[in-house]
C-alpha positions in Angstrom: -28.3 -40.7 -36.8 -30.1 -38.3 -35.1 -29.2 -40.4 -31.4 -25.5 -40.4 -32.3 -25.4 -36.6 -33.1 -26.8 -35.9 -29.5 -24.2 -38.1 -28.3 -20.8 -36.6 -30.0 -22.8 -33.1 -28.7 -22.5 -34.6 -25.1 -18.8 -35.6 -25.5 -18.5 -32.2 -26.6 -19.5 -30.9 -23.5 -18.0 -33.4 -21.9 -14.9 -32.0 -23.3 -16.4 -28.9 -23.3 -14.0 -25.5 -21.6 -16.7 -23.0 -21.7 -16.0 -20.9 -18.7 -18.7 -17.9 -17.6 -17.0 -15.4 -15.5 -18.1 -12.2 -12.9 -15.5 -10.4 -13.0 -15.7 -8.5 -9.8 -14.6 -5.3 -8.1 -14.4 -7.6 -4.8 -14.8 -11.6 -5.9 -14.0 -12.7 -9.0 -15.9 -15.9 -10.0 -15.7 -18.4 -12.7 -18.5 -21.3 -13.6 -17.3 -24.0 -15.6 -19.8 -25.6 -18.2 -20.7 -29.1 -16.4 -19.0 -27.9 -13.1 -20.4 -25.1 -11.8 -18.8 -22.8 -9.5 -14.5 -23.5 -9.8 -13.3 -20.2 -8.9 -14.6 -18.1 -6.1 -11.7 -15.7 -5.3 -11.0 -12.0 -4.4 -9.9 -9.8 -6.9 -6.6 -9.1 -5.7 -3.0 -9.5 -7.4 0.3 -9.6 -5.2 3.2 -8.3 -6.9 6.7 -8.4 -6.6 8.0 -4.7 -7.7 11.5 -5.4 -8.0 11.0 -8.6 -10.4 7.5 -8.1 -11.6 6.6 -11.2 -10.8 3.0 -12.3 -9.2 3.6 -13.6 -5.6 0.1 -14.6 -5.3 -3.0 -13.7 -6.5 -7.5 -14.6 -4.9 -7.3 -15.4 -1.7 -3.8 -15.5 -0.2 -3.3 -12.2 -1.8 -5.8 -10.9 0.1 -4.3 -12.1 3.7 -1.6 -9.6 2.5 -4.1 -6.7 2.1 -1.8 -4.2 4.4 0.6 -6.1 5.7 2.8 -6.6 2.8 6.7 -5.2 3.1 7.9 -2.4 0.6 8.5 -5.0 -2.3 5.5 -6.5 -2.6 2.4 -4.6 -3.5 -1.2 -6.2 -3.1 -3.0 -4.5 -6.0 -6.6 -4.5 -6.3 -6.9 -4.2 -10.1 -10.4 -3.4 -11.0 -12.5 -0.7 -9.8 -16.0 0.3 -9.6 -16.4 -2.7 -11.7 -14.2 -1.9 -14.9 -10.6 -2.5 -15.6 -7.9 0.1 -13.9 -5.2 -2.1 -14.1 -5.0 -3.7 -17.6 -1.4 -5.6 -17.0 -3.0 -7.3 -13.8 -6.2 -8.0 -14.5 -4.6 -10.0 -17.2 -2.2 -11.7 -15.2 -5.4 -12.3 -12.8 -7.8 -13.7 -15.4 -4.4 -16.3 -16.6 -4.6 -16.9 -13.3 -8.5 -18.1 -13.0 -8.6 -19.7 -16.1 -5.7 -21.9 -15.5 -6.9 -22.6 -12.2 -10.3 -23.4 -13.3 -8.7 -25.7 -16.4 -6.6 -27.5 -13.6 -3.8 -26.0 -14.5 -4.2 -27.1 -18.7 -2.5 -24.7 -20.6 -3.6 -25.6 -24.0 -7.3 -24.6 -23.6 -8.8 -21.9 -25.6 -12.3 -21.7 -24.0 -15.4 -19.4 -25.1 -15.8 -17.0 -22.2 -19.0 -14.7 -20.8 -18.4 -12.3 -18.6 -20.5 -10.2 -16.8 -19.9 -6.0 -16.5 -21.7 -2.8 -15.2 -24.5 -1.5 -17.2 -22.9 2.1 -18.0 -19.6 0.5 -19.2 -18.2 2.6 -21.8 -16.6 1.3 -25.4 -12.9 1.9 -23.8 -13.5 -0.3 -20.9 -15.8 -3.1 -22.9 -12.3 -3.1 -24.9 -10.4 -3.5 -22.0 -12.2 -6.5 -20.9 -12.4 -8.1 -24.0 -8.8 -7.7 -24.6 -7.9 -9.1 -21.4 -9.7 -11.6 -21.9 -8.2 -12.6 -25.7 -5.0 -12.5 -24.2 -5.5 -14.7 -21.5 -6.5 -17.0 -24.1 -9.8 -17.3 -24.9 -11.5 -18.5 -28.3 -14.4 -16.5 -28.0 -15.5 -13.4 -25.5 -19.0 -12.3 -25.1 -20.0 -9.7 -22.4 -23.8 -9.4 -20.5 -25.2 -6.6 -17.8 -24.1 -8.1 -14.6 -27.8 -7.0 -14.2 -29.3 -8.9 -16.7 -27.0 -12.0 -15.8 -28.3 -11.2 -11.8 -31.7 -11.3 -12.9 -31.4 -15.0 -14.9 -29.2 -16.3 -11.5 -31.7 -15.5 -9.1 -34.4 -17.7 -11.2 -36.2 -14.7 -12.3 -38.9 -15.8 -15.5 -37.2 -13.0 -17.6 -38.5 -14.3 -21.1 -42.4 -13.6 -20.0 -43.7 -10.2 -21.3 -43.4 -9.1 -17.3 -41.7 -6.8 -15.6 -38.9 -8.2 -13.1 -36.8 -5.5 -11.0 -33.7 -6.6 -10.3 -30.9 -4.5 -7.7 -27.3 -6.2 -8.1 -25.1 -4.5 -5.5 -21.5 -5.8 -5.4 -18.2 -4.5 -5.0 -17.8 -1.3 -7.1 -21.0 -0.3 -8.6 -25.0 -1.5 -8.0 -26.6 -2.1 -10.9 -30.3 -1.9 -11.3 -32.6 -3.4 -14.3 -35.8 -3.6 -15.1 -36.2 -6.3 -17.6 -38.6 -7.9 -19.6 -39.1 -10.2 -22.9 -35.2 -11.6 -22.0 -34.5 -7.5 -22.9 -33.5 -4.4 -20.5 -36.2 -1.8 -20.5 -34.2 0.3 -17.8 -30.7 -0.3 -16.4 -28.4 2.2 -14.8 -25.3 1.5 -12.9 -24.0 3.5 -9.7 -20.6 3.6 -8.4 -21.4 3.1 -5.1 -21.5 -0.2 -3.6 -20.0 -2.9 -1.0 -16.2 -0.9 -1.2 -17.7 2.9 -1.1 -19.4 1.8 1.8 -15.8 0.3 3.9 -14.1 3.2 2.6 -17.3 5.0 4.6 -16.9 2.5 8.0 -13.3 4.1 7.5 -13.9 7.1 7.9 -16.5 7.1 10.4 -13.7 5.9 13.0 -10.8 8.1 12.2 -13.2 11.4 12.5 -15.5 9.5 15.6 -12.4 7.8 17.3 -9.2 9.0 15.6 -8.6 5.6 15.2 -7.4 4.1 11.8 -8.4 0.8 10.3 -7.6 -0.8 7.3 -9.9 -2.0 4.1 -9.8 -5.8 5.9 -11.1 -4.6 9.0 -13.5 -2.0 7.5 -15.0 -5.0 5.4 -15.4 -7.1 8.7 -17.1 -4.6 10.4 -19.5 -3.5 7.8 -20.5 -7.7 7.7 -20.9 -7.8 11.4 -22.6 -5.3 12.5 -23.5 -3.0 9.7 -27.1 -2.6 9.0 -29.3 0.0 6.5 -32.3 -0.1 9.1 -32.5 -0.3 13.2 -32.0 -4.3 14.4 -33.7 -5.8 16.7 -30.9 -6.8 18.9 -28.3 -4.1 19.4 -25.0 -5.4 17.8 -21.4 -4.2 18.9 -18.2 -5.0 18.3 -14.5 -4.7 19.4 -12.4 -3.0 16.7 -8.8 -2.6 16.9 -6.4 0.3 15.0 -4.1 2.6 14.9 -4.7 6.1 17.2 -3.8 8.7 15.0 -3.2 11.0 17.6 -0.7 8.9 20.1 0.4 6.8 17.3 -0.3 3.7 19.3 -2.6 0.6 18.7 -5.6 1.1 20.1 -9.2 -0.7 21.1 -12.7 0.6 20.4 -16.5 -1.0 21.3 -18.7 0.4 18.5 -22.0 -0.7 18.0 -24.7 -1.2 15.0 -26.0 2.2 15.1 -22.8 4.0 14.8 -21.7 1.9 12.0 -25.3 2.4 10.2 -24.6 6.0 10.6 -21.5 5.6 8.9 -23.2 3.7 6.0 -26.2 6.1 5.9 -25.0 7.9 2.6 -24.2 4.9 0.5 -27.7 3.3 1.7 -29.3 6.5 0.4 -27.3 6.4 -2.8 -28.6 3.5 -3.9 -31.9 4.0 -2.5 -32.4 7.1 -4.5 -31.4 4.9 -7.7 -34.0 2.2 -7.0 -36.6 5.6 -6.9 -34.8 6.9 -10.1 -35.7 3.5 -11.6 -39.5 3.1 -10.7 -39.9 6.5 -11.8 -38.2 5.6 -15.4 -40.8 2.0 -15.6 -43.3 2.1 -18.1 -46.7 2.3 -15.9 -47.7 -1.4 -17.6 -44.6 -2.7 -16.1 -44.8 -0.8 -12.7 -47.8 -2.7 -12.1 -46.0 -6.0 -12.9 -43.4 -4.9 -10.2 -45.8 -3.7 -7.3 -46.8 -7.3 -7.7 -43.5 -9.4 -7.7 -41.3 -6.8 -6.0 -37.7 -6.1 -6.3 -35.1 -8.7 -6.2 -31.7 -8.1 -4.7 -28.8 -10.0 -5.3 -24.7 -9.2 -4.7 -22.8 -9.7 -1.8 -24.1 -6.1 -0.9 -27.6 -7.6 -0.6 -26.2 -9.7 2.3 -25.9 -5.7 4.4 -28.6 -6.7 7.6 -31.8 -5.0 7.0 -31.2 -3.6 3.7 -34.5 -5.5 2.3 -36.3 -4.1 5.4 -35.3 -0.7 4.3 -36.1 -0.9 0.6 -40.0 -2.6 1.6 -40.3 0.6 4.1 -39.2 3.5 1.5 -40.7 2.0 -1.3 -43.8 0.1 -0.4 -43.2 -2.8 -2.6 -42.1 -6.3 -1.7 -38.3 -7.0 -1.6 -36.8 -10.4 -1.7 -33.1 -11.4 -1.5 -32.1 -14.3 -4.2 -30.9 -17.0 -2.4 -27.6 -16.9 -3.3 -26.8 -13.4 -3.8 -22.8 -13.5 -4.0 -23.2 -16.2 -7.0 -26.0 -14.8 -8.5 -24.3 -12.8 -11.8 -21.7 -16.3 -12.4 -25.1 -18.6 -11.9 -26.6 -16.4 -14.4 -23.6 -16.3 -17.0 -23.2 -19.7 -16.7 -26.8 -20.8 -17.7 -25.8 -18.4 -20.7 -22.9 -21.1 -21.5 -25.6 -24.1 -22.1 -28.4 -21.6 -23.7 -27.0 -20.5 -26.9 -30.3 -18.5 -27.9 -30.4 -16.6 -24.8 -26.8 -15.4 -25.0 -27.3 -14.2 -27.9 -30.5 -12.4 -27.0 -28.8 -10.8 -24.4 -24.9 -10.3 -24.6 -23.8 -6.6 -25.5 -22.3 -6.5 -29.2 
């Protein structure tokens, strides 16, 4: 008996359209339960004004970042990590869900997704919601922290304290956890898009010359950094002069663009200090020991470990996949009932 209950529990998940998602500022990503990783898109919707209708939505929506003509509107629907755009998130999520079903549009799966720690009741609403109406059964929400923390393989059940520093599109989030609970998280709006918006800048006060969020972002990957390299970096960026009006060449190189980021790298530094300060002393010690884990694509910023091991003393590792670490981290929720329900935020 007990052999054929395991096995109609394995058609079951066989069957099974659990989806975990991380619903980012940036990427949007969704784990299917017995897949893994389906979805692993941009969060950007394309829009048709005139008709309403979505022209394209992840990746291709993206290519239009910019370069769209007056009827079509690329629309970047979540920021700093909650919902700004309810209709379009919506229409976004339809979109991932279908695409991660292949296109079945008779699923009703049980969804966890990951948000900021300081979300407040409105916008947990407002992703729950979206997520009910893009048809899901079931909706449970987790700290992208917390989910961060389980991706990246830390032993967050053990009475020890593990630091974790999630740093994605709109906001880093920063936990200490312990006994699969949050002893301190806190969540700053400053992140991967504050700091293109801050490579933006940079060049139209340094160079009168103005890029766009695309070009920002490749810049910032290339040859931004939060601590001197080793080898000089530069790099050929091309915009608009806002004086003459005309397209127009620059060669920057890493130290400009690290003065450009200097602020946001601060920011967040100051929030990692804020958090070591908030530890109890039992689980300081725990951290001194095992160090601070980063993870989001933001952990992926050259140097940014070095920067963190020479302000704070401790050890700093980068998980090793940072950009899938919250969706890793969901997902295992999807297959470890228990868990999710020790951790997901009524």
């Amino acid at each position: 008996m007990n052999k054929n209950g395991y096995n109609l529990r394995s058609v079951f998940s066989l069957f099974s359209s659990d989806l975990a998602i991380d619903l980012g500022t940036a990427n949007t990503l969704v784990f299917s339960h017995g897949k893994g990783i389906v979805v692993n898109e941009p969060s950007i919707v394309a829009i048709n004004k005139n008709s309403g209708e979505v022209v394209a939505v992840g990746r291709e929506a993206k290519d239009m970042l910019g370069r769209t003509p007056g009827n079509v509107v690329a629309i970047k629907p979540m920021k700093d990590g909650v919902i700004a755009d309810f209709k379009v998130t919506e229409k976004m999520l339809t979109y991932f869900i279908q695409k991660a079903h292949n296109r079945r549009v008779l699923v009703h799966p049980r969804i966890v997704i990951g948000v900021p720690s300081e979300i407040t009741p409105v916008e947990k609403r407002a992703v729950q919601d979206s997520a009910y109406r893009a048809r899901a059964s079931e909706v449970y929400l987790v700290e992208q922290a917390m989910a961060a923390a389980i991706g990246a393989g830390l032993p967050i059940e053990e009475p020890s304290g593990n630091m974790v520093v999630d740093i994605g599109g709109g906001t880093t989030d920063i936990a200490v956890i312990s006994m699969s609970g949050i002893v301190y998280s806190r969540s700053v709006r400053v992140a991967g898009n504050e700091m293109d918006e801050s490579v933006m800048q940079y060049l139209k006060r340094k160079y009168n010359l103005l890029v766009g969020e695309r070009t920002a972002e490749q810049i910032k990957m290339e040859i931004g950094s939060a601590y001197p390299l080793e080898k000089p970096l530069t790099m050929e960026v091309k915009g608009r002069n806002l004086i003459e009006g005309v397209p127009r060449t620059v060669t920057i190189d890493d130290s400009e663009i690290r003065e450009s980021l200097a602020e946001c790298v601060a920011t967040i530094l100051n929030a990692i200090r804020v958090a070591l300060e908030r530890t109890p002393p039992e689980l300081s010690a725990d951290i001194s020991d095992r160090g601070i884990v980063l993870t989001g694509g933001g952990a992926l910023l050259k140097n940014l470990d070095k920067r963190i091991r020479e302000e704070t003393g401790l050890p700093v590792s980068i998980a090793d996949d940072p950009l899938a670490s919250v969706v890793l981290g969901t997902g295992k929720m999807l297959s470890d009932f228990r868990l999710l329900r020790q951790v997901c935020i009524d």
